[in-house]
N, C-alpha and C positions, 0 to 999 in steps of 0.2 A: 668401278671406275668413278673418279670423282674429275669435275668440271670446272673450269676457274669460271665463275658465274658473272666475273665481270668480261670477257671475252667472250662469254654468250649475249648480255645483255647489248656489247660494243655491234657484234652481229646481228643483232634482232633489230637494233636502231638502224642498221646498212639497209637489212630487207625492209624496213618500213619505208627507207629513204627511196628506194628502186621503184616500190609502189604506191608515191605520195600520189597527190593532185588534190586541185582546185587548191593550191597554195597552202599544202600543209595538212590535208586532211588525208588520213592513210584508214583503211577497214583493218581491225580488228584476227582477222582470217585471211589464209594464206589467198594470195593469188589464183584466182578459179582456171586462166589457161595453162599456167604453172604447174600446178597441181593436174590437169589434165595430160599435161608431157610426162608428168613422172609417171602416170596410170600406164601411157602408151610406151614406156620404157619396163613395163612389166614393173616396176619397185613400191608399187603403193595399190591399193583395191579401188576402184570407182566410186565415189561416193555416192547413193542414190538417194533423191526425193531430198527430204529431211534431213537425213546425217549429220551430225556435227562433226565424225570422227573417219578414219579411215585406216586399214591395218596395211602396217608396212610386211611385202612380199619376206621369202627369204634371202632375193637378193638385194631387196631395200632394204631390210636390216641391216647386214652383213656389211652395207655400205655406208649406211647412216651411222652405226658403229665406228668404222673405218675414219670417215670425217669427223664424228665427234671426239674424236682419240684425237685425230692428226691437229685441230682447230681449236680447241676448249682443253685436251688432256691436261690436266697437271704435275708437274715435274717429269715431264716426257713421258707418261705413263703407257702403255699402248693398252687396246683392247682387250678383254679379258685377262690381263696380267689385277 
């Protein structure tokens, strides 16, 4: 699958915009209650202690697939096509 990387980067700027504060300053790393809904929705692993990383379930694959087809796909490309 390939991605139009400027419709990602248009997104990435959206989620940065959601979680700015103190007038412009946004963290680096996704939202910590964010990131905890999607745990409690079964689609991603809990992060513990340290982690930087977190593995997405096989229904938060299947889904994060799904959107990144529907949102970023190129030339209407679908998932695994």
């Amino acid at each position: 699958m390939q991605y139009d990387m400027l419709k990602v980067e248009e997104a990435l700027l959206a989620l940065l915009g959601v979680f700015e504060f103190e007038n412009g300053r946004v963290w680096k790393r996704y939202d910590f209650a964010t990131m905890d809904a999607l745990h409690e929705k079964g689609l991603i692993t809990k992060a513990n202690g340290r982690q930087e990383s977190v593995y997405l379930t096989g229904d938060g694959m299947r889904r994060a697939k799904e959107l990144a087809a529907k949102h970023f796909g190129i030339n209407g490309t679908a998932a695994g096509q």
